[in-house]
N, C-alpha and C positions, 0 to 999 in steps of 0.2 A: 913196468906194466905187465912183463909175462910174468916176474915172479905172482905178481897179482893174480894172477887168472890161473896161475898152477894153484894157489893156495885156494883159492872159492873152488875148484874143481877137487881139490882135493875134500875141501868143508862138507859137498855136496852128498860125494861118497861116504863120508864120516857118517854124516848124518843122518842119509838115507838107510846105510849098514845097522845105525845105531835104532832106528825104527824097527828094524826087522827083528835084533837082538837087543834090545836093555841090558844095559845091566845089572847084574845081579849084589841085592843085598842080603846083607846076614839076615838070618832067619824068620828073627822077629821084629824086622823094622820095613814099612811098609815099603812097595814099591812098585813099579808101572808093568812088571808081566806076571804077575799073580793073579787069580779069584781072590775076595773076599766080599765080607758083610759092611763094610762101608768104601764108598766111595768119591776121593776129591778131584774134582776139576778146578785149576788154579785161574786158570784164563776163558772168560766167555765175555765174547762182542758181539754186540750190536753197531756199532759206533759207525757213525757216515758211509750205508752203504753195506755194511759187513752183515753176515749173518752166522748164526751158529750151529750147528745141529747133532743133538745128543743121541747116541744111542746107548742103550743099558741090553745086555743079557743075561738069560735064568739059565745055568749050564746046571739042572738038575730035573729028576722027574716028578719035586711037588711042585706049588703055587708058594709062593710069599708077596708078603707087601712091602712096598719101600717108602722110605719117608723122605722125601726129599726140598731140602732150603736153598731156592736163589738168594745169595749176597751181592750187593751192588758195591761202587769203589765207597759208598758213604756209610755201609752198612746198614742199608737197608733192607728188610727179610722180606719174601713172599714164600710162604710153606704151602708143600701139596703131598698128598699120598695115592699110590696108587697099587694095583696089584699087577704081579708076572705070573702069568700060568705056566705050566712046567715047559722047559728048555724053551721059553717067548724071548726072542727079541724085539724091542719097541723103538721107538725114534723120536724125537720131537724136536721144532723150532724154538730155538730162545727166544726170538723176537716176537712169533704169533703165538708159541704155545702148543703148537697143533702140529700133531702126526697123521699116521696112516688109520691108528686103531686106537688113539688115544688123543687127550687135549687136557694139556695144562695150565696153568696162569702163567703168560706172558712173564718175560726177564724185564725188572724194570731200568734196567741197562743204563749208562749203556756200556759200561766193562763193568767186571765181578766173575765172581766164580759161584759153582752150586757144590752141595753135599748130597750126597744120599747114601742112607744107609735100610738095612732090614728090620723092620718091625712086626709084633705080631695084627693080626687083625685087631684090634682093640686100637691099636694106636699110642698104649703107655707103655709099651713097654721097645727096648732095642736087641734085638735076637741075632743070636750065630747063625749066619746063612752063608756060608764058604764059597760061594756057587755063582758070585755077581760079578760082573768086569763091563766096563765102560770107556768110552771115548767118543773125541769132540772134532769133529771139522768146522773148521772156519774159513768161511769166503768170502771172497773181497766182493761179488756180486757179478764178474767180469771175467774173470781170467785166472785168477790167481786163488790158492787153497793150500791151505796144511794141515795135517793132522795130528793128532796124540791121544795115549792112553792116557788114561786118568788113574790117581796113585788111590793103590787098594791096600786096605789090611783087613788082614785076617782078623777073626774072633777066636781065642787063644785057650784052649781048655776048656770046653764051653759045650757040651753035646748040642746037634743039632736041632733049631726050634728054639733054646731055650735061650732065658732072659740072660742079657752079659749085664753082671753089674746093677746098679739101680736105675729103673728106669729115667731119663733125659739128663744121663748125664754117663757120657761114652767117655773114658778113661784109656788113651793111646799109652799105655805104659809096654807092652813087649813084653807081661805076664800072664799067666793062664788068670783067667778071671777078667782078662782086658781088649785091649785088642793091640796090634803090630803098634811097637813105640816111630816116631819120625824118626826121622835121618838126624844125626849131630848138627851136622851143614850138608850144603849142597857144592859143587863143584864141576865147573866145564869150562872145555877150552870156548872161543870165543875166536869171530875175526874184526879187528876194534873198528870205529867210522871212519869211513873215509867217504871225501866226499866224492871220488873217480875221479875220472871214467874206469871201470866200472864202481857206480857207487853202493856202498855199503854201509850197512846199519842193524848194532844187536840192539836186540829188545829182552824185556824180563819177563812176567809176572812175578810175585811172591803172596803166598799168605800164610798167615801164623796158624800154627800148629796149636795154639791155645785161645778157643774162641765160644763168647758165648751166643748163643742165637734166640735166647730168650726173650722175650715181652718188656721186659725191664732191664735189659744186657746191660753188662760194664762192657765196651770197646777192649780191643788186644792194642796195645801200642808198643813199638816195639822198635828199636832202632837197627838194620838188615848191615852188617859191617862187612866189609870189602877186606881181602886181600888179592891183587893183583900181579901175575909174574908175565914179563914179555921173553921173549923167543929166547934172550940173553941172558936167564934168569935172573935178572933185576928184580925183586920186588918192590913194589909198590903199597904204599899200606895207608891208610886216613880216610879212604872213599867210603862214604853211607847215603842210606835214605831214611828219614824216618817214616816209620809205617802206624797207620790207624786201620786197622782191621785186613788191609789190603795192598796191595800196590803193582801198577803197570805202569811200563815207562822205558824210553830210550836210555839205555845206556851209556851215551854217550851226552844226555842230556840230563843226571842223577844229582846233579848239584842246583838244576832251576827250583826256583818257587813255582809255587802253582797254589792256587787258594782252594784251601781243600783237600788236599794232595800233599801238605807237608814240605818238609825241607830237606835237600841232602850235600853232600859235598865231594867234590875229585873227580867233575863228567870229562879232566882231561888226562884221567887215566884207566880211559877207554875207549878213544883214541889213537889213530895212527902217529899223529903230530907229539901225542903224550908219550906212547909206547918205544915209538919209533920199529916196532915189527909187524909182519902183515898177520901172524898168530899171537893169541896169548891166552891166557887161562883166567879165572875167577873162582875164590873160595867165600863162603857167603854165609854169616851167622845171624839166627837175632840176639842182638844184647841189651839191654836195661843201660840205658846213658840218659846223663841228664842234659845233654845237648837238644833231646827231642822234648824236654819240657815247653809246654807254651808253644810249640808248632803248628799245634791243630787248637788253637785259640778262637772263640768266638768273636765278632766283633765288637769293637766298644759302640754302646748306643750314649745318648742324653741322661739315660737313667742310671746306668750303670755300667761299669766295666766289664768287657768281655771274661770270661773263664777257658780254662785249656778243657778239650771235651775227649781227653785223655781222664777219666776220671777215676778209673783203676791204678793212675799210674804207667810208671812206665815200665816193662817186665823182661825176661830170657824169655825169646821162644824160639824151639826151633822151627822152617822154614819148608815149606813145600812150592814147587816152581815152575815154567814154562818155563826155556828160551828157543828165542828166534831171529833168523836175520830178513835182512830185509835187502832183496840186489837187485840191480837196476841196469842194466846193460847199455840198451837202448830202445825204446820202450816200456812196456808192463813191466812190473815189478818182479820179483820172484820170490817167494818165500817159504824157508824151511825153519822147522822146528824141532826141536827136542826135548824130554825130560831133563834136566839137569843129573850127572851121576851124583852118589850119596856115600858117605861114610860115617861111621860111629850111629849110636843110637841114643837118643832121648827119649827118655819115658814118660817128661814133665806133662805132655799135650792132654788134650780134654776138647769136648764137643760139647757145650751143655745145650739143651730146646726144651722148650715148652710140653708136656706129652698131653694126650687126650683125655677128657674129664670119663672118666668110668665106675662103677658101670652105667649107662645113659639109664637114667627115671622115667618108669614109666607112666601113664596118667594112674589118681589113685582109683578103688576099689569100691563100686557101686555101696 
């Protein structure tokens, strides 16, 4: 029990330190203390109670506009654009949509994450605007709140104002002409479930680094693979999830079905009872398995048999992340967060969207 309570005290400090300072990645691969022209948040709830609330800032002295996509866990899109006047910061609720000086379309929740990136006023085209940085509180509605930056890259060779690349289709490659490539993987220690006293519980998000948000999208499907080492450096190796566009979920809970939600396997090696230590760590990739075939399968009806609604396939991607625990004392819960640390770079990722029809017609000429 005191080992127990030295360790979450230590978690605490970890993690609160690790808030203050990120860490830091190689140059061109995005990351949570930087500015840039696009910006991802992995994790936003609505869910029983919780609520989310976004803030974006304009850390320069013109205006630009930003384009911004709620993704739901089903991949469902709601797009909205708006404008930041020079060094504005703004706010808004996922749940109502509505800020101080602004209002946008409700999250249609209730977990998913949003994008947003710099666009010119027209709306077709996606622009180098180095100047953006963002983060998400979420509260449980009562007591309890964490916070996080959301992972920024930069637009890469790119004078400011001007178009990266072809319009609705942002290229995460870590080349000039692009924007900051993802992390290879992601990697962080962890303190596995336990059920107490004090009880304890990590949590994830994930979303794929290759994703389309278009009118007609193929899904990213992607299977997130585990490697596990406890305090004794044992590793542990075979735990996944399969992922469709998305994924939240206890980690100690990674191997249940859930309909909708996919399949995955080894939630007892992230665990105390699996681990057998009160620490341990997790390294986290997406890889293209045929294991995640047919997971996210429609239902069969009378008329016909269900289809996998993977229909891109199944693909590498790599992986952008929350995590968080979840402690419990005696009372209220308590809960801290983190980015995941990152290593190595992919350049494979992409963002494709819809852009706006231009130039708008006007009536014709007497």
């Amino acid at each position: 029990m005191m080992r127990r309570m030295a360790f979450i005290a230590l978690a605490l400090a970890v993690v609160l330190g690790s808030m203050v300072s990120m860490a830091s990645a190689a140059q061109n691969v995005a990351n949570t203390n930087q500015k840039g022209s696009l910006l991802i948040w992995p994790k936003i709830d609505i869910s029983a109670g919780y609520r989310t609330y976004i803030a974006i800032g304009n850390d320069y002295y013109t205006e630009v506009w930003v384009k911004c996509y709620w993704v739901d866990f089903d991949q469902q899109i709601q797009d909205f654009m708006f404008r930041l006047t020079p060094n504005q910061p703004v706010w808004f609720d996922a749940y109502s949509g509505e800020g101080d000086v602004m209002t946008v379309p409700p999250f249609s929740g209730p977990v998913g994450e949003l994008k947003c990136w710099a666009v010119n006023a027209n709306g077709d085209s996606q622009i180098a605007f180095n100047h953006l940085y963002g983060n998400a509180i979420i509260f449980d509605g009562i007591t309890t709140a964490f916070e996080y930056n959301a992972w920024s890259f930069t637009a890469r060779g790119v004078n400011q104002g001007q178009p990266v690349g072809t319009g609705g289709n942002l290229q995460l490659t870590g080349a000039n002409g692009g924007y900051d490539a993802c992390p290879q993987y992601l990697v962080e220690n962890f303190s596995p479930y336990d059920s107490g006293p004090p009880r304890t519980e990590p949590y994830l998000a994930l979303v794929p680094c290759k994703q389309d948000l278009r009118q007609d999208r193929t899904p990213t499907c992607t299977k997130a693979k585990f490697d596990v080492w406890n305090e004794n450096e044992t590793k542990y190796t075979g735990a996944y999830r399969c992922i469709k566009c998305w994924f939240e979920g206890a980690l100690g809970d990674i191997g249940e079905y859930a309909t909708g939600c996919g399949y995955g396997f080894g939630s007892d090696k992230f665990t105390l009872d699996g681990l057998h230590t009160y620490i341990a760590r997790f390294r986290v990739q997406g890889v293209a398995s045929t294991v995640c075939v047919n997971k996210f399968r429609t239902p069969d009806t009378v008329y016909a048999p269900g289809k996998d609604r993977c229909t891109g396939g199944q693909v590498n991607s790599p992986l952008l992340g929350v995590l968080w625990h979840e402690i419990q004392f005696s009372g209220p819960e308590l809960i801290i967060g983190i980015t995941p640390h990152t290593a190595g770079a992919d350049g494979s990722g992409f963002v494709l969207w819809d852009t706006q029809v231009n130039p708008v017609p006007e009536a014709p000429a007497n």
